[in-house]
Backbone as a chain_set.jsonl record, in Angstrom:
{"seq": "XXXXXXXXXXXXXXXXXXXXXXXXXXXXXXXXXXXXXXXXXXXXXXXXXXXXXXXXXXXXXXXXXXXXXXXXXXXXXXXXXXXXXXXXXXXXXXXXXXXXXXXXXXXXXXXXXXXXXXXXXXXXXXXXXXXXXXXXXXXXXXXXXXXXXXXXXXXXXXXXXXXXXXXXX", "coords": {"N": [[10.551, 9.439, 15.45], [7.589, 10.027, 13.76], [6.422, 12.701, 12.527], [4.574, 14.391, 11.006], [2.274, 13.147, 10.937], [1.786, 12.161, 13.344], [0.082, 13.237, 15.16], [-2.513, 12.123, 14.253], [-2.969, 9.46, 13.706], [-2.615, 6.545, 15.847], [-0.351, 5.357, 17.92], [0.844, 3.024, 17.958], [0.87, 2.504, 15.24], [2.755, 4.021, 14.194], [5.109, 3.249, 15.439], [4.955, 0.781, 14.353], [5.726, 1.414, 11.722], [8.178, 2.711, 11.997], [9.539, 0.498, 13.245], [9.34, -1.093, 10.483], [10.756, 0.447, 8.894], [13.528, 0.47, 9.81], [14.071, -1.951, 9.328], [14.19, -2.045, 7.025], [15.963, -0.636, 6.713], [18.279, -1.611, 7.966], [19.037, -4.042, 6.201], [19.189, -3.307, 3.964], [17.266, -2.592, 1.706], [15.449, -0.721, -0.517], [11.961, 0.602, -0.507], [8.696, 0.8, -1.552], [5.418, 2.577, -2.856], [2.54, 1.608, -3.931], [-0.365, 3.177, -4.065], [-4.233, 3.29, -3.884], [-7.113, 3.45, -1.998], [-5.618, 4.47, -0.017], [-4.72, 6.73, -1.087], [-1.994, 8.069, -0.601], [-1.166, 8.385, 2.116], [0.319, 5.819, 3.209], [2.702, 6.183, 1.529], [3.129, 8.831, 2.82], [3.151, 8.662, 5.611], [5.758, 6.828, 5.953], [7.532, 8.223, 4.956], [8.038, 10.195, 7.035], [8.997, 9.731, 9.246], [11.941, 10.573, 10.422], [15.218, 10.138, 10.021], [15.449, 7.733, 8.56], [13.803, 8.139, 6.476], [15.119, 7.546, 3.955], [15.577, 4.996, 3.064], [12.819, 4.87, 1.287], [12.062, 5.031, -1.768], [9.774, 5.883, -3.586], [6.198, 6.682, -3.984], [3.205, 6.036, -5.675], [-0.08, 7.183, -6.643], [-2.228, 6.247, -7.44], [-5.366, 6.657, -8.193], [-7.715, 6.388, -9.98], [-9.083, 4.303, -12.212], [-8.062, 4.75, -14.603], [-5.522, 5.714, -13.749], [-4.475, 3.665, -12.386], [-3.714, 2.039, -14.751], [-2.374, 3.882, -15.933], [0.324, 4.782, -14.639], [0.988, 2.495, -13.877], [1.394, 0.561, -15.536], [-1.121, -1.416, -15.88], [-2.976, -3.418, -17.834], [-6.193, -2.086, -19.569], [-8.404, -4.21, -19.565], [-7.856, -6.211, -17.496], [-8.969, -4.287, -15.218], [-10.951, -3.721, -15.994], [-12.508, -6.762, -16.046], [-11.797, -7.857, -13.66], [-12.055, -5.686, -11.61], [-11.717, -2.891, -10.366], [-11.002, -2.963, -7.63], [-9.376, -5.436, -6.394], [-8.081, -8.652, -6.276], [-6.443, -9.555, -8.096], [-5.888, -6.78, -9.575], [-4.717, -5.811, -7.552], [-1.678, -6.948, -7.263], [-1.145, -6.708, -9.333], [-0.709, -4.237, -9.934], [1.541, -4.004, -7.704], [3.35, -5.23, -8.756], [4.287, -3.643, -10.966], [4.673, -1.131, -9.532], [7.046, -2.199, -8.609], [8.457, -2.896, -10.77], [8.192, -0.799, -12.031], [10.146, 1.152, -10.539], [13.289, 1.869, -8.812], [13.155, 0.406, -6.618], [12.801, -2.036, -4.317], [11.176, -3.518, -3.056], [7.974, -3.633, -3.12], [4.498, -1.96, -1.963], [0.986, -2.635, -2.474], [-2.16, -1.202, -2.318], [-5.527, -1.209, -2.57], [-9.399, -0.527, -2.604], [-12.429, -0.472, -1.188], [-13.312, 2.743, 0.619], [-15.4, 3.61, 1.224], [-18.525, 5.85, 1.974], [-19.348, 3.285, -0.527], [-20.608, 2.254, -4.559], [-23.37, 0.281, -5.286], [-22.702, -1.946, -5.42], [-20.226, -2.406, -4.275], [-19.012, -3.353, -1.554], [-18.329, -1.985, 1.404], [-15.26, -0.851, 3.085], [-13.6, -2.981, 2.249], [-10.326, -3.921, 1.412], [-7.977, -4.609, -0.877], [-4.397, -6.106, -0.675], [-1.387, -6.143, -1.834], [2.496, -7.621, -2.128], [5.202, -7.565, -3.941], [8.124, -8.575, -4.147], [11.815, -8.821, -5.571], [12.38, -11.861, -6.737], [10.893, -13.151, -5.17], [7.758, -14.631, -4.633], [4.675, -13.194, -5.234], [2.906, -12.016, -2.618], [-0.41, -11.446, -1.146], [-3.251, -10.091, 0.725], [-6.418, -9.84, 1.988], [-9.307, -8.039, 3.125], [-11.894, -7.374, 5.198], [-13.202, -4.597, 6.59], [-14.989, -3.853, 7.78], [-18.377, -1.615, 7.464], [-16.895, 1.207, 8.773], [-16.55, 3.582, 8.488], [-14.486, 6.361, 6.34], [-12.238, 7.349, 6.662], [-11.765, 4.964, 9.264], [-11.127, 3.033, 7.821], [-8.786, 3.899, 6.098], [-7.189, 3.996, 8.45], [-7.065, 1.595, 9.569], [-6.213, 0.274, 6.555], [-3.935, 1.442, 6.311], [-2.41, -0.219, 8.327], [-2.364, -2.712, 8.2], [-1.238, -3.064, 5.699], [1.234, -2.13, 6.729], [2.037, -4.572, 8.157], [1.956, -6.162, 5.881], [4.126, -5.387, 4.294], [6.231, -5.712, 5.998], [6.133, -8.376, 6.279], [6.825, -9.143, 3.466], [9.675, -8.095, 3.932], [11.148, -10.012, 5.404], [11.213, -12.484, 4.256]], "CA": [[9.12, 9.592, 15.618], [6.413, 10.396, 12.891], [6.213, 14.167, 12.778], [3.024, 15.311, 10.588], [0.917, 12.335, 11.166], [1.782, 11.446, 14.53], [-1.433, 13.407, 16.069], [-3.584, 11.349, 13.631], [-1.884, 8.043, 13.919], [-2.0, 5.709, 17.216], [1.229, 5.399, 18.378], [0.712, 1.719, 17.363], [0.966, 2.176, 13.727], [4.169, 4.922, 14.071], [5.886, 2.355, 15.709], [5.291, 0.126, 13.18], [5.907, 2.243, 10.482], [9.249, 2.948, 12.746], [10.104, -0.893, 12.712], [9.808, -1.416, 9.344], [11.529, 1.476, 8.056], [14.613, 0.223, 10.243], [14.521, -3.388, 8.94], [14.871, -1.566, 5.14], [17.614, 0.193, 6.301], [19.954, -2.439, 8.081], [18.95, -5.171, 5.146], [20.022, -2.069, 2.331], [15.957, -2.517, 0.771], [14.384, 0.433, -0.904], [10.69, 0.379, -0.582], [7.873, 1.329, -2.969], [4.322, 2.105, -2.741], [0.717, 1.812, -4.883], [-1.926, 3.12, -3.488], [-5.418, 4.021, -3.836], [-8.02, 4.158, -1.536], [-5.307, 5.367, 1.58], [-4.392, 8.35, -1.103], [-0.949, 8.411, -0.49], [-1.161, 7.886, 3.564], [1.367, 5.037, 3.748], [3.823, 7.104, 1.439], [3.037, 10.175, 3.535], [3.741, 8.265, 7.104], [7.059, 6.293, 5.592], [8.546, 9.338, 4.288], [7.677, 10.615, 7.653], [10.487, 9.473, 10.351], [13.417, 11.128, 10.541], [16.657, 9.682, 9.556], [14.847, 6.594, 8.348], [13.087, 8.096, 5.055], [15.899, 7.478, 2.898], [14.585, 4.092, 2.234], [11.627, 5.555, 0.834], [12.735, 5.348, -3.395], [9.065, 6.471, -4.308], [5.324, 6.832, -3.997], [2.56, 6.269, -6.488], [-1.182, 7.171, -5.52], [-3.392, 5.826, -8.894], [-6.622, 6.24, -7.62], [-8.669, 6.348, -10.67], [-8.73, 2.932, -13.068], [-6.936, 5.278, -15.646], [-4.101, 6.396, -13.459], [-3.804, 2.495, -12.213], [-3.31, 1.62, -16.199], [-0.823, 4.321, -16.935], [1.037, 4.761, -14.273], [1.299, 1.208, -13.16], [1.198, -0.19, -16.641], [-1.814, -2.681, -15.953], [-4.025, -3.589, -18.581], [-7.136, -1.916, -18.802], [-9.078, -5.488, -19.801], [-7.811, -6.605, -16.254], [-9.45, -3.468, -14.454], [-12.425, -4.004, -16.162], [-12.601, -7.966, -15.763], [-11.922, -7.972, -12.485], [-12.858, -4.524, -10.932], [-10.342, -1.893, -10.061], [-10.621, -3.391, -5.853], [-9.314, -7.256, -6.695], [-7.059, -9.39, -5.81], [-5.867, -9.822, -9.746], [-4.784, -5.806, -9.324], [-3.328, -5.594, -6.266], [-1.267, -7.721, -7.247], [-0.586, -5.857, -10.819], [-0.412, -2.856, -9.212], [2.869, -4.054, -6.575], [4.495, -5.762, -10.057], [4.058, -2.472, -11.876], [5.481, -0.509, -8.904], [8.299, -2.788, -8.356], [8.949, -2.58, -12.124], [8.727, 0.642, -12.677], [11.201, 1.886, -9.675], [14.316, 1.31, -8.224], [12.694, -0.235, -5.337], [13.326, -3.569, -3.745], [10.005, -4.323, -2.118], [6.366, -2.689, -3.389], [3.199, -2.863, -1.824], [0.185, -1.996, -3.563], [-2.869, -1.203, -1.957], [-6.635, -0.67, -3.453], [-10.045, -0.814, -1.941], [-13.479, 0.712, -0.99], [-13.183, 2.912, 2.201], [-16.978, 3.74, 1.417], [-19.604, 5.172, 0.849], [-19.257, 3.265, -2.144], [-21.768, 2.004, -4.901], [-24.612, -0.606, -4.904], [-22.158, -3.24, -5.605], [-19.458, -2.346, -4.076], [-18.347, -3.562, -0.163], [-17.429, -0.999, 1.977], [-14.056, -1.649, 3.776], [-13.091, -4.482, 1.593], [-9.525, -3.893, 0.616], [-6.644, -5.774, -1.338], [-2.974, -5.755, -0.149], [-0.149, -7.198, -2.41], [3.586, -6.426, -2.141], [5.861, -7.729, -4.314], [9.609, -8.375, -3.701], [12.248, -9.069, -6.554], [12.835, -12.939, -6.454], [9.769, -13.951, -4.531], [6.3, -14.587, -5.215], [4.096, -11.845, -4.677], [1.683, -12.154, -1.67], [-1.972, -10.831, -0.921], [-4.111, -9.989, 1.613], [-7.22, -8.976, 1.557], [-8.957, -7.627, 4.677], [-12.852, -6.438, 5.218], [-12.777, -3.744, 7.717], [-16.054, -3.385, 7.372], [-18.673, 0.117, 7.407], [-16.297, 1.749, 9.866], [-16.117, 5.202, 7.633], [-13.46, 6.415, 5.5], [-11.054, 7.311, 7.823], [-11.22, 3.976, 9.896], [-10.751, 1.984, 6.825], [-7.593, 3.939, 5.452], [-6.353, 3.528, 9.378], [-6.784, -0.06, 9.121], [-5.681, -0.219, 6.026], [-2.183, 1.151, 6.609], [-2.055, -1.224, 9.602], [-3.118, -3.891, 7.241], [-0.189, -2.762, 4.981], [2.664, -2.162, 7.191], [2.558, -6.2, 8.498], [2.155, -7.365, 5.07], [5.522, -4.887, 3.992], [6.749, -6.209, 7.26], [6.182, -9.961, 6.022], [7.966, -9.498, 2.687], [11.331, -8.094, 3.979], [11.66, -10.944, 6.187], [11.258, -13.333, 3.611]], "C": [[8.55, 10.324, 14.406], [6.168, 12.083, 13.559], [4.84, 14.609, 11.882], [1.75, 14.645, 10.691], [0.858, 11.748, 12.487], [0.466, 12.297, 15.585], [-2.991, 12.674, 15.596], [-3.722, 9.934, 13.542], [-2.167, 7.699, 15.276], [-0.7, 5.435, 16.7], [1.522, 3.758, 17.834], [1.375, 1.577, 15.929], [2.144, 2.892, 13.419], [5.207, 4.006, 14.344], [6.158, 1.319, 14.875], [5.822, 0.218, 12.485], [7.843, 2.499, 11.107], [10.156, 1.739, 12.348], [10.181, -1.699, 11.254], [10.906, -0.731, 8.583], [13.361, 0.593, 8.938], [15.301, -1.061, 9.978], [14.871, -3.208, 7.521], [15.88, -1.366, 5.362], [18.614, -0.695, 6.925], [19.606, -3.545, 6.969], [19.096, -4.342, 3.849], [18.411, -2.305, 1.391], [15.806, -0.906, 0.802], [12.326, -0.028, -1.055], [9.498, 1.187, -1.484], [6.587, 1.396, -2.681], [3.11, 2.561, -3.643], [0.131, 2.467, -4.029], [-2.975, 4.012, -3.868], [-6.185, 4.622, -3.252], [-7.706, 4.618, -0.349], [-4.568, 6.495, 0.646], [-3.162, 8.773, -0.655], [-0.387, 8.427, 1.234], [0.232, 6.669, 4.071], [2.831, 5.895, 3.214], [4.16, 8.52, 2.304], [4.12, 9.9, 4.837], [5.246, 7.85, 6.615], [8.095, 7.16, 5.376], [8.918, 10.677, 6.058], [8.265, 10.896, 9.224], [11.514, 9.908, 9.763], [14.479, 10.405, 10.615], [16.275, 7.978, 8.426], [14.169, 6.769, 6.579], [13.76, 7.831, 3.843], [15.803, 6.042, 2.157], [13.431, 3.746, 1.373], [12.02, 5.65, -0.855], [11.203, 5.64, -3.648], [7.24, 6.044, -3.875], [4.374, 7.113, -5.097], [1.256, 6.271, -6.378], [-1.718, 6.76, -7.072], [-4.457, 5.193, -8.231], [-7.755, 5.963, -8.55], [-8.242, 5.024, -11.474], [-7.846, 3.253, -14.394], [-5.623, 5.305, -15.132], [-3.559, 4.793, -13.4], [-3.026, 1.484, -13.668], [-2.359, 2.234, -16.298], [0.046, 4.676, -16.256], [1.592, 3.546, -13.727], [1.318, 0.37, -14.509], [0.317, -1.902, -16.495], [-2.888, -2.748, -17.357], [-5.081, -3.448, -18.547], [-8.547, -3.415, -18.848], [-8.833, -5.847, -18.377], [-8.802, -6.101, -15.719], [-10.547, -3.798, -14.425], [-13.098, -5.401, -15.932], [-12.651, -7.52, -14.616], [-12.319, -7.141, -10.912], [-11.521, -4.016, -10.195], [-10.071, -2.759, -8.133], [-10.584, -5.335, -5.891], [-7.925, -7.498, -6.341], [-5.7, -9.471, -7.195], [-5.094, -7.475, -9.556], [-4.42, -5.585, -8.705], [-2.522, -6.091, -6.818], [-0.366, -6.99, -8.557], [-0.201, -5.192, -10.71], [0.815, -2.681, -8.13], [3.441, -4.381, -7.561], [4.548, -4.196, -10.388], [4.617, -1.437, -11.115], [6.518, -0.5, -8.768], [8.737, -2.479, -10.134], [9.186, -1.158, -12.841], [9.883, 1.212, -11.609], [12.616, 1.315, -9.871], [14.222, 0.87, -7.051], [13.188, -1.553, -5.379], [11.778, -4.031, -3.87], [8.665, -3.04, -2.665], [5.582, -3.485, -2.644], [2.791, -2.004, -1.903], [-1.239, -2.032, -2.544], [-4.579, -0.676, -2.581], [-8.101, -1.318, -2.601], [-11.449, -0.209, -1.855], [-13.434, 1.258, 0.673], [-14.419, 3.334, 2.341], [-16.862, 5.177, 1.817], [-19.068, 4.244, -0.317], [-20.656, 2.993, -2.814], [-22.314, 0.644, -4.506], [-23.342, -1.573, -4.886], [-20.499, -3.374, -4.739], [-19.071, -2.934, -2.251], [-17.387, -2.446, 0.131], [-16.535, -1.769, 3.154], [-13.238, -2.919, 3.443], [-11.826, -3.567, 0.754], [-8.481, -4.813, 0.329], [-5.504, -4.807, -1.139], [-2.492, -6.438, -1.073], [1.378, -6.665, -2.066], [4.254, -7.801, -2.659], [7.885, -7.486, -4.023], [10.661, -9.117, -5.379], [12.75, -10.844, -5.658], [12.198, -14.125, -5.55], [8.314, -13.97, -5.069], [5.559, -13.329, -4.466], [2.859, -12.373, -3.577], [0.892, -11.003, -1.796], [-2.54, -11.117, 0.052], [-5.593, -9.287, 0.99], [-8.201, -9.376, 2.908], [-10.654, -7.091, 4.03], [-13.067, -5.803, 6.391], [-14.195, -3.353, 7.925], [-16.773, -1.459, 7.392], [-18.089, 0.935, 8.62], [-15.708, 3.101, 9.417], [-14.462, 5.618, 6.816], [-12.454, 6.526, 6.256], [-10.875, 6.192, 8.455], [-10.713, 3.019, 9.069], [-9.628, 2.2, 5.924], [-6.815, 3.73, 6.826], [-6.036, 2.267, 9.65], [-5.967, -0.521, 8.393], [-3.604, 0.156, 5.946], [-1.604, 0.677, 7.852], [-1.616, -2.579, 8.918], [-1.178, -4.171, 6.127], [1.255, -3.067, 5.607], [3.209, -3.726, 7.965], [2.838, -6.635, 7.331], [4.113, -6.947, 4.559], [6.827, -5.87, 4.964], [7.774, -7.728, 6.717], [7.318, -9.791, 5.028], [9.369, -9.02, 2.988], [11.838, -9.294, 4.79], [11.843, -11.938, 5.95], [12.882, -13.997, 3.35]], "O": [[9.17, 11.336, 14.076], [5.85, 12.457, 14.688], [4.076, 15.341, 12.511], [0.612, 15.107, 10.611], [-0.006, 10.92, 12.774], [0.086, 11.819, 16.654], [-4.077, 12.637, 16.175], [-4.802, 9.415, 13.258], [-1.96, 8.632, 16.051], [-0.18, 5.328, 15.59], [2.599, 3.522, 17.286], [2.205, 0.735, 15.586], [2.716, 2.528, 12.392], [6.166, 3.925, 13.577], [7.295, 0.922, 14.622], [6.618, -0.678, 12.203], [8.678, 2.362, 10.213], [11.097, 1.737, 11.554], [10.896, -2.666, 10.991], [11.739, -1.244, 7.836], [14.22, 0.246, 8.128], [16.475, -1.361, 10.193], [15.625, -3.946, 6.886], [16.826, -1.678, 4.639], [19.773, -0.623, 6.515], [20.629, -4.219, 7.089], [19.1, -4.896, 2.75], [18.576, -2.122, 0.185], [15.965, -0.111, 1.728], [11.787, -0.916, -1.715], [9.755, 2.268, -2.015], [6.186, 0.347, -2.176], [2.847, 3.721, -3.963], [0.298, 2.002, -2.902], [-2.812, 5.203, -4.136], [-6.383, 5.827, -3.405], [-8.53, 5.069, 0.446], [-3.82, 7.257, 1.26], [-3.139, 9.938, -0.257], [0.823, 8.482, 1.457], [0.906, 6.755, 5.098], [3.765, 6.216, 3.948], [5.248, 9.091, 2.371], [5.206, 10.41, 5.114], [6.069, 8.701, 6.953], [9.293, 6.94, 5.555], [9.716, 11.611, 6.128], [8.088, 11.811, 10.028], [11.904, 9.588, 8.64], [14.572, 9.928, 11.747], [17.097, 7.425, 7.696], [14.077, 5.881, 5.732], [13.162, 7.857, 2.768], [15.918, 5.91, 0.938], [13.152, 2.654, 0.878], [12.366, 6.809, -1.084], [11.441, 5.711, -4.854], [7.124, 4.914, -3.401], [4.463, 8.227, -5.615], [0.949, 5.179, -5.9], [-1.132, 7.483, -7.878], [-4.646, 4.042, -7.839], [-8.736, 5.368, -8.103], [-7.064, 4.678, -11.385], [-7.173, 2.463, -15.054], [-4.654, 4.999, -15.827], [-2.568, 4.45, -14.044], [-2.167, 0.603, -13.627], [-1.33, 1.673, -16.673], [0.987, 5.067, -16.945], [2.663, 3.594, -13.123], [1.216, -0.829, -14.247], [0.735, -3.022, -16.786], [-3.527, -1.728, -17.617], [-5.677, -4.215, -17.791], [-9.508, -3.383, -18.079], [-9.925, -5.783, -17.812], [-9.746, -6.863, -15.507], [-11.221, -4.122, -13.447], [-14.285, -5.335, -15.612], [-13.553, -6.719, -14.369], [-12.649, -7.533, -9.793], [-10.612, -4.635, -9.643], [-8.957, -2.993, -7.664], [-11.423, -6.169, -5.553], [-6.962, -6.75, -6.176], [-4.472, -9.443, -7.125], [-3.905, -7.177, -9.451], [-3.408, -4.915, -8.914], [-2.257, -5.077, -7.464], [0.853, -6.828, -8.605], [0.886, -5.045, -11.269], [1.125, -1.571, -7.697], [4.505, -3.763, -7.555], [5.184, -3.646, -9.488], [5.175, -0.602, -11.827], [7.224, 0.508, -8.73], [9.524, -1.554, -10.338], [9.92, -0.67, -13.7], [10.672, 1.915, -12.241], [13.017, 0.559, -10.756], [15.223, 0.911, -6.336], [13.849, -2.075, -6.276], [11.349, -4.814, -4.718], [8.668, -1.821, -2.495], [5.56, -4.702, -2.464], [3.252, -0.879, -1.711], [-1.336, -3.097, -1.934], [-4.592, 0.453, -3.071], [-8.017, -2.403, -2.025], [-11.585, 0.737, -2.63], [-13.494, 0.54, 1.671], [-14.788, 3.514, 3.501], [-15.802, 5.775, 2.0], [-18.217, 4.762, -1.039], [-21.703, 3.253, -2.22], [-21.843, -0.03, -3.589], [-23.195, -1.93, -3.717], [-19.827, -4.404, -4.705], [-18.497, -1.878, -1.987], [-16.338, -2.055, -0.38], [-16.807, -2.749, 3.847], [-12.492, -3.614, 4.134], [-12.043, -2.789, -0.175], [-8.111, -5.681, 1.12], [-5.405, -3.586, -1.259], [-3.091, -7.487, -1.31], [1.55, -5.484, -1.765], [4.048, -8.889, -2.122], [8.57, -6.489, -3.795], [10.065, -9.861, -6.158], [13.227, -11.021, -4.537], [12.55, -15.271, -5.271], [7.93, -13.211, -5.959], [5.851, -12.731, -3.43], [1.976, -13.142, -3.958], [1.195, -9.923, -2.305], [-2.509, -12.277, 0.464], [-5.813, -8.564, 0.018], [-8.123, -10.408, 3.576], [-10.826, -6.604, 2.912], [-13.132, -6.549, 7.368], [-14.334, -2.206, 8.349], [-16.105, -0.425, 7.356], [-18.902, 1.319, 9.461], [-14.673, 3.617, 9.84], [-13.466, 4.907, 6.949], [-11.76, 5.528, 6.451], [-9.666, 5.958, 8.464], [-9.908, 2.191, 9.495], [-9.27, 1.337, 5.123], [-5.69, 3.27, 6.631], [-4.907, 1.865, 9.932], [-5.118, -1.347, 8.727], [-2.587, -0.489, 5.69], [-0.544, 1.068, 8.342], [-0.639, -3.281, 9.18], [-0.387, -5.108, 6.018], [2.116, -3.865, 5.234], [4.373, -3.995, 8.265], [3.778, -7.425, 7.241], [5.043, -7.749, 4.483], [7.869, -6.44, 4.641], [8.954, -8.075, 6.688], [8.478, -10.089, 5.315], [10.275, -9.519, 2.32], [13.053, -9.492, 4.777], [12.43, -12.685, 6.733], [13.038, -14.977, 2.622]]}, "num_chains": 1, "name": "protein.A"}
């Protein structure tokens, strides 16, 4: 059981977070994660079960369009083309995880959990997760104005199926 987030968490998403972590560990995957606009939330919860976190090889939160360039080695011409919450970096952002670790399986997450600006869609975020030897999948999910908090609870709902999806590949 989820010990520091399990009073903030439905029991829903622990369980999840439960069942994935247990499909890393009898299939020998290490798992990896981007993220932005849940701020380190999926690495938090994952790392977060007991006996289970040892699948856990690393956490990278690059929330600003700088950090997503230099710690994820994306190009900042991408960022700026396509806007730090896209489908084109999610997507950069789970390669760039998976490439930089010793992980198996990344997924990358980026988004607006709102307020944001004029142009921006609140609750619109991109999922990718990358696996070595498969194509990388994407989601992308509008959760709509349901405040910051409902839209990083979503989104590591959002997350832990797509993680889900690629180990089962």
């Amino acid at each position: 059981m989820a010990e520091a987030l399990d009073p903030a968490l439905p029991r829903a998403v622990i369980d999840q977070a439960e069942t994935l972590l247990d499909l890393a560990h009898d299939n020998g995957l290490m798992l990896v994660t981007a993220e932005s606009c849940t701020g380190g939330m999926l690495a938090s919860l994952l790392t977060d079960v007991p006996s289970r976190s040892h699948v856990f090889e690393r956490g990278i939160v690059a929330y600003s369009a700088d950090a997503k360039c230099e710690l994820l080695a994306i190009e900042r011409r991408m960022v700026d083309a396509c806007g730090a919450v896209s489908r084109e970096v999610a997507e950069a952002m789970a390669l760039g995880a998976l490439n930089g670790s010793r992980g198996d399986v990344a997924l990358a997450i980026t988004g607006f959990a709102g307020p944001g600006g004029v142009d921006d869609e609140e609750g619109l975020v991109h999922f990718a997760c990358a696996r070595h030897g498969f194509a990388v999948l994407h989601r992308e999910a509008h959760f709509g104005a349901i405040g910051r908090a409902g839209v990083r609870r979503a989104a590591l709902e959002a997350a832990l199926q797509l993680f889900e999806e690629a180990l089962n590949l």
